[in-house]
N, C-alpha and C positions, 0 to 999 in steps of 0.2 A: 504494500500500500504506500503511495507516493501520497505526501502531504505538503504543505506548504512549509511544512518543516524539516523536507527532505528528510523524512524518519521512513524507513521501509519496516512493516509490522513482520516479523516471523512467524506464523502460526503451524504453532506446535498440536500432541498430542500428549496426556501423562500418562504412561502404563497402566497405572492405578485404574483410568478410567474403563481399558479394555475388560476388567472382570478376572479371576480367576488366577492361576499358579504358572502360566504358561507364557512366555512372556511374547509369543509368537502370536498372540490376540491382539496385542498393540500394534504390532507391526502389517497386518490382516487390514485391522481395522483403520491402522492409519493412512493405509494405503484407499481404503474405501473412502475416506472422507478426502482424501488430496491435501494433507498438509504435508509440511514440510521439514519435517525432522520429528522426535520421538525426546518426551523424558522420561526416562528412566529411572522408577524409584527399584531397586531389584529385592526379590522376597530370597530370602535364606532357604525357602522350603518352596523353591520354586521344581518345575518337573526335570531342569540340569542339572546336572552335578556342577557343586561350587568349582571343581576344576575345570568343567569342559564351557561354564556360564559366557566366558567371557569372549570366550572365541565363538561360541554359538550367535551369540546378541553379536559379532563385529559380518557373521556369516549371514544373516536376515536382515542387518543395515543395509549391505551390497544388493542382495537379493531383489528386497524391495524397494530398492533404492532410497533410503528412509534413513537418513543421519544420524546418531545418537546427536543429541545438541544440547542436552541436558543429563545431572544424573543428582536425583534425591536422595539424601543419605538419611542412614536411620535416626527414630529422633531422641534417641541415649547416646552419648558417649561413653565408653568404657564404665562401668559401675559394679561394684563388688555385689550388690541387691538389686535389681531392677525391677525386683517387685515391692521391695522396700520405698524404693525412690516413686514408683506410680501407688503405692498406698499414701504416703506422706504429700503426697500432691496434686492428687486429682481431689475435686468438692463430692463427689459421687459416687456412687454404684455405677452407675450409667457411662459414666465418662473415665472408671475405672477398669469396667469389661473390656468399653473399646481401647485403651490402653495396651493392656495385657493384651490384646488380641494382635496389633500394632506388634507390640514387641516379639513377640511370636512369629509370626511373619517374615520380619522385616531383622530383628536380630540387631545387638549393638554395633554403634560404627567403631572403627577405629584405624591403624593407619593399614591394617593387613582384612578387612572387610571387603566384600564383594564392592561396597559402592567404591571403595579405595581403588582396589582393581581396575573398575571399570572407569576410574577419572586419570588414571595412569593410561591407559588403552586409547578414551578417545579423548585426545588433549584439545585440543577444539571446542569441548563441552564446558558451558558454564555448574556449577559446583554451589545445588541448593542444600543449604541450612535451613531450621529451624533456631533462631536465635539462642536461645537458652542450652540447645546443644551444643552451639559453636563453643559458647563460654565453659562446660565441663571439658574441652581439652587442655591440657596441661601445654604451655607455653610452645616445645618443644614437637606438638604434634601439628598446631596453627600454622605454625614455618613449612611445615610438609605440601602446603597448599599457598606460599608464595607464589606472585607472578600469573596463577590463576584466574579466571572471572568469575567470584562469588557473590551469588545472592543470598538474603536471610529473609525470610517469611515469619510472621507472628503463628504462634503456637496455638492450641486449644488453650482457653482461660485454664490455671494452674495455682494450687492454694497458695505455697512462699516465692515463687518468683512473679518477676513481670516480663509480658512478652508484646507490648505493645509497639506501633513502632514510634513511637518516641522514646521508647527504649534502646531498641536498635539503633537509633540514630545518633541518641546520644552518649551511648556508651559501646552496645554491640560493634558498632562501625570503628569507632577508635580503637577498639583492641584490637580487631582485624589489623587495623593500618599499622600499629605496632609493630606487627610479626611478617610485613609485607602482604598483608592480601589486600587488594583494591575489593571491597565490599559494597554491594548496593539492595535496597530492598523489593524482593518479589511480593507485588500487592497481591493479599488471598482475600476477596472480601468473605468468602464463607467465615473464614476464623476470626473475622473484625466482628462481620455478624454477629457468633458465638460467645464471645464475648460482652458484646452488648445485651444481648438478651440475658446472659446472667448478670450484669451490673458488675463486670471486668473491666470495662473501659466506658468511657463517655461516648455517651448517643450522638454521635456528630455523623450526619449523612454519608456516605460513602465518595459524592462526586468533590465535598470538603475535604474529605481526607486525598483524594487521589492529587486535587491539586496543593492541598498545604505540601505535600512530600513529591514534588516533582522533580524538584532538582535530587532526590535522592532515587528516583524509581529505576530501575532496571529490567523488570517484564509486570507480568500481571498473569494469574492465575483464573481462570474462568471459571470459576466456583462460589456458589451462591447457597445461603437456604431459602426455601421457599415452603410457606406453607405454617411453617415450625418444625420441619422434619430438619433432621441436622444431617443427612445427607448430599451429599455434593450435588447442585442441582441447577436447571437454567435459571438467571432473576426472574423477577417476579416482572408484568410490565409496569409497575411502577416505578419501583427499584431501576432497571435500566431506562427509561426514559429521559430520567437525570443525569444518571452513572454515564451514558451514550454521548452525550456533549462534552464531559470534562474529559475520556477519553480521546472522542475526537479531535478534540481541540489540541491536547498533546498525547497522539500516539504512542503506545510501549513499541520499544522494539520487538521485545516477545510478546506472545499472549497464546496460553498455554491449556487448551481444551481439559478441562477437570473435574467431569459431571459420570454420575454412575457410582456404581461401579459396572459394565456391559449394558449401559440404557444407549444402543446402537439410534434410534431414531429422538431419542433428545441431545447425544450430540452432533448428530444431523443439524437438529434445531438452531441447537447452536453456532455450530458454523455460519449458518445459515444466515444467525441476528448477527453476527459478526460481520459475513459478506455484504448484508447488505447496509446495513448502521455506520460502518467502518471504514466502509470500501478497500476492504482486503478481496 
């Protein structure tokens, strides 16, 4: 998408979104919808073997001619309890399940982790954070990912931390810069959403928020709830009818299809509010 801001949009795919253990659904799928590269969050307990993962995922980029251009790392760093650490900080049952489910999955990061692997592999790929992850690595593992292009995304609302991005901005970002990573923020309105519905951060519209942190944005995630379902989902048309101009106005580079998990004909829709809102 050309704009008067000479900003061209990328329009991606998340794995997450294809459904399932296989990581050959994103690739399927992303090739169905015509974007243009693939992010990769990779599960621990996917159907490859963690040794043949990485060559597989570099063997269905070619194939489908479908980029890795992303890669989502898990959202623990190294922890001696990880079930200790999501009892002590999640508000709920509800948002503890899906934690534990998460960690399961997806499994700790660290510097010998699949996602590690896979950002060594495709160096090209920008290298997403959840804030609060970035910060449990110890000095020494930040530096690992110098020279990199990192984004940090706000977290689900969390009892003793904050993940908001005024947080990231003003602290998450400078410790990056510290350790040489040039950091910026991947806007998720679903988790701003979530957030605000528990009374984690300030009800401040989403098209406010996109432009107070412009100067700091780096992509944008396509993830909304809708309804009250906390589910990754297209906006609502009221929610985007607002959100649609301040985007427009300053296009992401990225923007990052993130609905589902396998709902094939909502991120159809999607694409679709995007092709035609956008002019991608």
């Amino acid at each position: 998408m050309e704009t008067t801001d000479n900003v061209k949009t990328e329009l991606l795919l998340s794995s997450s979104a294809a459904g399932g253990l296989d990581i050959r659904k994103a690739f399927e799928m992303g090739s169905q919808l015509d974007v243009s590269g693939i992010e990769i969050m990779p599960y621990k307990s996917s159907l490859f073997t963690l040794e043949g993962n990485v060559g597989n995922i570099s063997e269905l980029a070619d194939r489908y001619k479908l980029p890795v251009r992303g890669v989502h790392f898990p959202f623990w760093w190294e922890t001696k309890s990880t079930f200790r650490a999501i009892w002590n900080e999640f508000p709920n049952i509800k948002e503890m399940a899906m934690a534990l489910a998460w960690a399961y999955l997806v499994g700790p990061g660290s510097k010998d982790s699949l996602a590690s692997q896979l950002a060594t592999n495709f160096r090209d790929a920008y290298l997403l954070f959840h804030g609060d992850t970035f910060c449990q690595m110890p000095e020494e593992d930040m530096k690992y990912f110098t020279g990199r292009k990192v984004l940090f995304e706000t977290e689900r609302p969390k009892r003793n931390s904050r993940n908001d991005l005024q947080w990231i901005v003003e602290t998450v970002i400078p410790i990056a810069h510290k350790s040489g990573v040039d950091g910026k923020i991947m806007f998720d309105p679903r988790h701003i959403q979530i957030a605000q519905m528990q009374g984690k951060a300030d009800n401040i519209l989403l098209e406010q928020i996109w432009m107070k942190y412009q100067g700091q944005m780096g992509g944008m995630h396509f993830s909304f709830i809708r309804d009250g379902n906390y589910f990754p989902s297209s906006p609502s048309p009221e929610v985007w009818s607002h959100l649609k101009e301040a985007v427009k106005a300053y296009p992401p580079k990225i923007l990052v299809l993130e609905v589902g998990p396998g709902k094939q004909r909502e991120l159809e829709k999607c694409r679709d509010l995007v092709y035609r809102d956008l002019g991608i």
